[in-house]
C-alpha positions as CSV (number, residue, x, y, z in Angstrom):
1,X,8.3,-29.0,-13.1
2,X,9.6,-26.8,-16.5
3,X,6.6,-28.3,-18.0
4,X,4.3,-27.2,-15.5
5,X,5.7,-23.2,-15.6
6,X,5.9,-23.5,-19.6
7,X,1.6,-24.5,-19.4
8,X,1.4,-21.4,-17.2
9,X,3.4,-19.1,-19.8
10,X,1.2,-20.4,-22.8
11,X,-1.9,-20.0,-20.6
12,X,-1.2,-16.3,-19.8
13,X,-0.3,-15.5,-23.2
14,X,-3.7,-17.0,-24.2
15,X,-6.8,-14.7,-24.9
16,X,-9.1,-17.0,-22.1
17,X,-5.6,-15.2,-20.0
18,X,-6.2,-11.6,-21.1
19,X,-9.9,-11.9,-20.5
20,X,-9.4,-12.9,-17.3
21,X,-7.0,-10.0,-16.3
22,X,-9.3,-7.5,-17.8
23,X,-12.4,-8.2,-16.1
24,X,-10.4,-8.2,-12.6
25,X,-9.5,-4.4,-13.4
26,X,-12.9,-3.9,-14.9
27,X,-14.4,-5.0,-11.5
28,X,-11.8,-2.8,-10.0
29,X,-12.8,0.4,-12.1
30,X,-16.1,-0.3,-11.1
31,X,-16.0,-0.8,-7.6
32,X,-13.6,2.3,-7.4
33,X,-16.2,4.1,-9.3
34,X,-19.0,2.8,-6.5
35,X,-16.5,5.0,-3.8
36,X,-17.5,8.1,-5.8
37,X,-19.7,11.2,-3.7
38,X,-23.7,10.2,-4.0
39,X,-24.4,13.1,-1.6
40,X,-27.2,14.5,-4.1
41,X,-27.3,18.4,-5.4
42,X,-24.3,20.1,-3.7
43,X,-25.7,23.7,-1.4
44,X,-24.3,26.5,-2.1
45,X,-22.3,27.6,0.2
46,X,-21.1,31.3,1.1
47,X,-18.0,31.7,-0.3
48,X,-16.8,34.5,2.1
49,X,-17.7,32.3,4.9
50,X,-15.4,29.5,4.1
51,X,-12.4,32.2,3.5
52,X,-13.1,33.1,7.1
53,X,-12.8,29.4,8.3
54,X,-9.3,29.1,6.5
55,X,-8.2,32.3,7.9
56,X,-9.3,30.7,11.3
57,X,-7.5,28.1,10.9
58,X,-4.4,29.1,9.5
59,X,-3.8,32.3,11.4
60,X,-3.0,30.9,14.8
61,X,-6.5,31.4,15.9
62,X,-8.5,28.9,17.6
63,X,-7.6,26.4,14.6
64,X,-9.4,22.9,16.7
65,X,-12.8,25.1,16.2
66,X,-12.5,26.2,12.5
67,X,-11.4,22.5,11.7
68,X,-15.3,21.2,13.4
69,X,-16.6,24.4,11.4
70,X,-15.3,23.1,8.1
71,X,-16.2,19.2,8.6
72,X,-19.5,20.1,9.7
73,X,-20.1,22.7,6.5
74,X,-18.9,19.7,4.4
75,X,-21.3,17.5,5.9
76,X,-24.3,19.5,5.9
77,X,-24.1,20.6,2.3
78,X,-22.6,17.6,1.2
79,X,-19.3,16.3,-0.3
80,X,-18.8,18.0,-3.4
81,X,-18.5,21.4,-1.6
82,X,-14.7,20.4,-1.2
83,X,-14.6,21.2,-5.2
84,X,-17.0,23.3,-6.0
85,X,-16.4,25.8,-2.4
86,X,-12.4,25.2,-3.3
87,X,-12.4,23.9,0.5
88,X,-9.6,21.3,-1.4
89,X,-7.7,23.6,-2.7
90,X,-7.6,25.9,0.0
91,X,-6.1,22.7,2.3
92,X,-3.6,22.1,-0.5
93,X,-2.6,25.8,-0.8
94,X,-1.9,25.6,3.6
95,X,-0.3,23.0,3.1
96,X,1.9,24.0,1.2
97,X,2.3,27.3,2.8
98,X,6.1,27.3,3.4
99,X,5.8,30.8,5.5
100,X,2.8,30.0,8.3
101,X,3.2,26.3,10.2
102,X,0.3,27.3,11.3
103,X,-1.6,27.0,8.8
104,X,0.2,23.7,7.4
105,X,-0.9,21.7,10.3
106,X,-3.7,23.4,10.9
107,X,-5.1,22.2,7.0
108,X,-3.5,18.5,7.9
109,X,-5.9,18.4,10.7
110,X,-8.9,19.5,9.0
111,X,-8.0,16.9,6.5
112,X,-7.7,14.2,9.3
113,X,-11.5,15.3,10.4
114,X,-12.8,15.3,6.9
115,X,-11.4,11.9,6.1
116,X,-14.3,10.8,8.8
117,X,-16.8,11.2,6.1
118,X,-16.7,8.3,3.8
119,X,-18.0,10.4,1.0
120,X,-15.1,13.1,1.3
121,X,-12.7,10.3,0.4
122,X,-12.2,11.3,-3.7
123,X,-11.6,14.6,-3.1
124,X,-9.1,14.0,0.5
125,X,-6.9,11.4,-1.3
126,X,-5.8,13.9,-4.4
127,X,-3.7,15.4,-1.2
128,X,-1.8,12.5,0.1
129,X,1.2,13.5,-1.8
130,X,1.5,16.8,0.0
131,X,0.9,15.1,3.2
132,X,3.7,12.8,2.6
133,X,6.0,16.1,2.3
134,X,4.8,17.3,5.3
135,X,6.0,14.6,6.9
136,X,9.7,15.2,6.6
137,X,8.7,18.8,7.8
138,X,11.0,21.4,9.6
139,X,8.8,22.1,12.2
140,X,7.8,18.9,14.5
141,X,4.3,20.2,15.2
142,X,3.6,19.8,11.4
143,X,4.9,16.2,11.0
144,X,2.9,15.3,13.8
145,X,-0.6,16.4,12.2
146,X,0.8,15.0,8.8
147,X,1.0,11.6,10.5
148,X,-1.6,11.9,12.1
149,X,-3.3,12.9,8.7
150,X,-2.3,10.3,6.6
151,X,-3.0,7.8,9.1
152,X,-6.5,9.1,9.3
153,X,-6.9,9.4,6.0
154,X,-5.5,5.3,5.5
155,X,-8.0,4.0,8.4
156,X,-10.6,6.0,7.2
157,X,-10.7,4.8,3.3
158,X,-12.9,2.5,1.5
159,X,-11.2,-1.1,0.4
160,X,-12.3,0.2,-3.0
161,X,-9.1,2.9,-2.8
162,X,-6.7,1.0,-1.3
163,X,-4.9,0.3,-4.4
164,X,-4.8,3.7,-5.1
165,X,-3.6,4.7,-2.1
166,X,-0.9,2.1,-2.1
167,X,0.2,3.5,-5.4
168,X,0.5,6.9,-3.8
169,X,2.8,5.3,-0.6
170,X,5.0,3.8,-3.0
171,X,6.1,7.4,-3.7
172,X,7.1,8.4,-0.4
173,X,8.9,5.0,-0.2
174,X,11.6,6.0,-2.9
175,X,15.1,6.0,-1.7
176,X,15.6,9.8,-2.7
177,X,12.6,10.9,0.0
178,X,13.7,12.2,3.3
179,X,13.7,9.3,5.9
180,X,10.6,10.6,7.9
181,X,8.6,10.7,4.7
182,X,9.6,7.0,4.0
183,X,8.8,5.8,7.8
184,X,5.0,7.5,7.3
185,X,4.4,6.1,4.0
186,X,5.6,2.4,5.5
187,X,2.9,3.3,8.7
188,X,0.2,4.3,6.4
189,X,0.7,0.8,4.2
190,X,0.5,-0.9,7.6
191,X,-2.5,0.8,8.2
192,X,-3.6,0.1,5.4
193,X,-3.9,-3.9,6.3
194,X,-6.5,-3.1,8.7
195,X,-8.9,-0.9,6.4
196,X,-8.6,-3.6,3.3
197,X,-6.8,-6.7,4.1
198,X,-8.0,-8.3,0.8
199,X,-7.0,-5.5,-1.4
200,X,-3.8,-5.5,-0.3
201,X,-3.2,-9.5,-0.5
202,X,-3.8,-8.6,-4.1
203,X,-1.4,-5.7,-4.1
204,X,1.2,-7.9,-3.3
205,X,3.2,-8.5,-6.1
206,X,3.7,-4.5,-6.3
207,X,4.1,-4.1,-2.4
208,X,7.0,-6.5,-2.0
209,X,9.3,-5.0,-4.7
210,X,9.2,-1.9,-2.9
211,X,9.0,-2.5,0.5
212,X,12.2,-4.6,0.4
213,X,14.0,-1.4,-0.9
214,X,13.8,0.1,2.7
215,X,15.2,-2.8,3.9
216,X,18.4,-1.7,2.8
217,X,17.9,2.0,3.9
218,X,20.8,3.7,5.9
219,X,18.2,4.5,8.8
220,X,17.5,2.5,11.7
221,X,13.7,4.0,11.7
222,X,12.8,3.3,8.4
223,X,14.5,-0.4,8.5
224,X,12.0,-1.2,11.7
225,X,8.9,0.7,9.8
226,X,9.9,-1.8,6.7
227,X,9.1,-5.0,9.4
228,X,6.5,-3.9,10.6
229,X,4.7,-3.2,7.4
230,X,6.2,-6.1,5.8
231,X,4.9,-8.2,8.4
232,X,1.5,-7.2,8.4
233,X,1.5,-7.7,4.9
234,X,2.6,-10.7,4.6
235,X,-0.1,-11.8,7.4
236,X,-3.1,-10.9,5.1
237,X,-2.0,-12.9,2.3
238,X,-4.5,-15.5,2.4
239,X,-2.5,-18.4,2.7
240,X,-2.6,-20.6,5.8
241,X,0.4,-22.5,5.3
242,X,2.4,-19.6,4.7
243,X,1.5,-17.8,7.3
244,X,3.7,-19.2,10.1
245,X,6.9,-19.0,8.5
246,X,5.7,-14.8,8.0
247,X,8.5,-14.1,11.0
248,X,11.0,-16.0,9.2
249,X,10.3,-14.5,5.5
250,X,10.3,-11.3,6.7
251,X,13.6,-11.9,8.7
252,X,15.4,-13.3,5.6
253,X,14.3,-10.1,3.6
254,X,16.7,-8.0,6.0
255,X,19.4,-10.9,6.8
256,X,20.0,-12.8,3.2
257,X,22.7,-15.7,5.0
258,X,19.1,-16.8,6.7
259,X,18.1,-18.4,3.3
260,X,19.1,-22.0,3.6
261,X,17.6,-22.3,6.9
262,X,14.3,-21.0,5.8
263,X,13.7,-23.0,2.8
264,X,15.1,-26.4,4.8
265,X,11.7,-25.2,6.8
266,X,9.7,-24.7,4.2
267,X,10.9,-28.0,1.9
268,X,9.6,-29.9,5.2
269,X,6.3,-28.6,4.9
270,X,3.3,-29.7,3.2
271,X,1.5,-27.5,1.2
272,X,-2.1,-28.4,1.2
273,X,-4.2,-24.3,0.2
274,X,-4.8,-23.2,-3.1
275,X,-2.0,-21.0,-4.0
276,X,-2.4,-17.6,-5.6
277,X,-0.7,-14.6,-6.4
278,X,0.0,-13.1,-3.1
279,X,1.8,-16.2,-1.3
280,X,3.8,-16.6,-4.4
281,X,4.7,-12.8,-4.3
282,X,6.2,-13.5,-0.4
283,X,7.5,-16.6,-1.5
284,X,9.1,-16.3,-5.1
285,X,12.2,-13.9,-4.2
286,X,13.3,-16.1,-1.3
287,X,12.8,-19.0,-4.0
288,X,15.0,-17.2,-6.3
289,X,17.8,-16.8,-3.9
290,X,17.6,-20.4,-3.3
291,X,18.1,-21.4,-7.1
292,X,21.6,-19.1,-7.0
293,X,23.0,-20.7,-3.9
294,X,26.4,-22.7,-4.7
295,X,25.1,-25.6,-2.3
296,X,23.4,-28.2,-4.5
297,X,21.3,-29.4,-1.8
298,X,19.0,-26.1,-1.1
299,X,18.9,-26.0,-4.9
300,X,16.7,-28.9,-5.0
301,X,15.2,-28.4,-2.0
302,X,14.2,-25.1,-4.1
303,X,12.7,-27.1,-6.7
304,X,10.9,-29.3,-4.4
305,X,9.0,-26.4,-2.9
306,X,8.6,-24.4,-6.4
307,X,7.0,-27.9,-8.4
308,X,4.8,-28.9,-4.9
309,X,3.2,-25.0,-4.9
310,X,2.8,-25.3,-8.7
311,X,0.4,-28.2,-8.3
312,X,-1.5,-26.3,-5.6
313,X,-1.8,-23.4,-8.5
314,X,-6.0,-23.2,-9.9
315,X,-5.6,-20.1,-11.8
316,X,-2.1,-20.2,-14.3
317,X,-2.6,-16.3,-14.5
318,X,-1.6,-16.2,-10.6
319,X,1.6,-17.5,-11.4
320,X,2.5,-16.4,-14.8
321,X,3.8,-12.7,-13.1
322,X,6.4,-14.7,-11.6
323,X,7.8,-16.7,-14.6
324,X,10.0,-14.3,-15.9
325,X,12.0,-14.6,-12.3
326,X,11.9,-18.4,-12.2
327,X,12.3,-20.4,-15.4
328,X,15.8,-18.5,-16.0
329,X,16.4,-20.0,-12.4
330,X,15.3,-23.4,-13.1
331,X,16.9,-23.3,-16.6
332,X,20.3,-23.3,-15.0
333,X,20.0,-25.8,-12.2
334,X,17.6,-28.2,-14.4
């Protein structure tokens, strides 16, 4: 079983390895690059006239008119107006506006109606990380539209920026962010699994690390977010035979003495799908745990399940991410 993790370790040190891995975020780039506005010239618009939209909106006027009035001038005249009208900036700068709630949820929710047009989306997702502070907001109106926001924003994006977006999420999900921030940026990953389930079976090696950290977090809310992301996660990872024992991964990730029953489950199983990188990312930590339990019996059983998924293996550079965890593992059990 060594032997077969030492090929992988060779393999991905190899250049056929690094070409491989290259090209992936080469096709990445590109497709990310395909999300980018094709709206033709930009119109100009009257500057004047979009300062009187924002003082609309974040005045306390009628704030549900000015946010149509702004989607439809970015519409008619076409993406790029966000940057070259400062419409963005203008939402960032309400946003941030510590002295007018108004005018903070009153920019969230024109960002929620722009994120309607697929071609606002590289200009809208520059502002997810002031929409995650606005979720921990003082004043409950506000962290309602910032939900609301980032959700629309998440359900609204292109599986081309899902891995950005992810990247952003990961942010709000640190331990030092306030515990409202952490429960919207677990809700927009959920969401997430919806706009670009593939994208994010891929992500999955990045999502797991960081999603398990709310596991541990002192709030009951953010624990339940952490599930229910987890869980839809871990349902989009492509793999058949992993995806019944999803209830039981997820519930060993929050109760660690549920270990030994879930790999006796999984040892009884046969493993018959190709296995990349994303079931290995769901499976590899409880795999880990098994290897360091005193009972020699759930050790092997360990082994068992890590050398029957290394067979089921195609592409080595799936695996080799996960080497570093295992062979010290298997070193000390061989």
């Amino acid at each position: 079983m060594l032997q077969i993790f030492y090929h992988f370790g060779k393999f991905f040190n190899s250049p056929q390895s690094t070409t491989c891995v290259d090209n992936r975020k080469h096709q990445e780039l590109t497709a990310s690059d395909s999300a980018a506005p094709c709206g033709g010239a930009t119109k100009m618009v009257d500057v004047q006239a979009v300062a009187d939209l924002f003082k609309k909106l974040t005045t306390g006027g009628d704030a549900q008119a000015s946010v149509s009035e702004i989607a439809a001038l970015v519409k008619d005249n076409g993406p790029a107006v966000l940057a070259s009208a400062g419409i963005a900036n203008k939402l960032k700068d309400a946003m941030e506006d510590s002295k007018s709630a108004e005018a903070r949820e009153g920019a969230l929710q024109a960002l929620a109606a722009l994120s309607e047009n697929p071609l606002t989306e590289p200009y809208l997702t520059s502002l997810l990380p002031v929409v995650l502070e606005r979720l921990a907001d003082k004043v409950g109106s506000v962290r309602t539209a910032a939900e609301a926001s980032l959700l629309a924003v998440c359900g609204n994006a292109s599986p081309y920026s899902v891995e950005r977006i992810t990247t952003v999420l990961y942010e709000g999900m640190a331990m030092a962010r306030n515990w409202q921030t952490k429960v919207g940026a677990l809700n927009g990953l959920k969401q997430l699994t919806k706009t670009g389930p593939r994208q994010i079976a891929r992500c999955l090696p990045d999502i797991v690390p960081k999603v398990t950290e709310c596991f541990a977090d002192a709030k009951e809310q953010v624990k339940a977010a952490a599930k229910e992301a987890t869980t839809a996660c871990f349902l989009v990872n492509g793999n058949r035979d992993i995806e019944k024992f999803v209830p039981e991964l997820v519930s060993c990730i929050a109760r660690p003495a549920e270990t030994t029953d879930c790999i006796h489950k999984l040892a009884a199983t046969t493993f018959v799908q190709q296995v990349e990188a994303a079931p290995l990312a769901i499976i590899v930590p409880l795999l880990v745990r098994g290897l360091r339990e005193r009972t020699t019996a759930i050790k092997r059983k360990s082994c068992v399940i890590i050398d029957n998924m290394a067979k089921l293996v195609d592409n080595p550079a799936d695996a080799a991410p996960f080497l570093p965890k295992l062979i010290p593992e298997l070193e000390k059990v061989k």
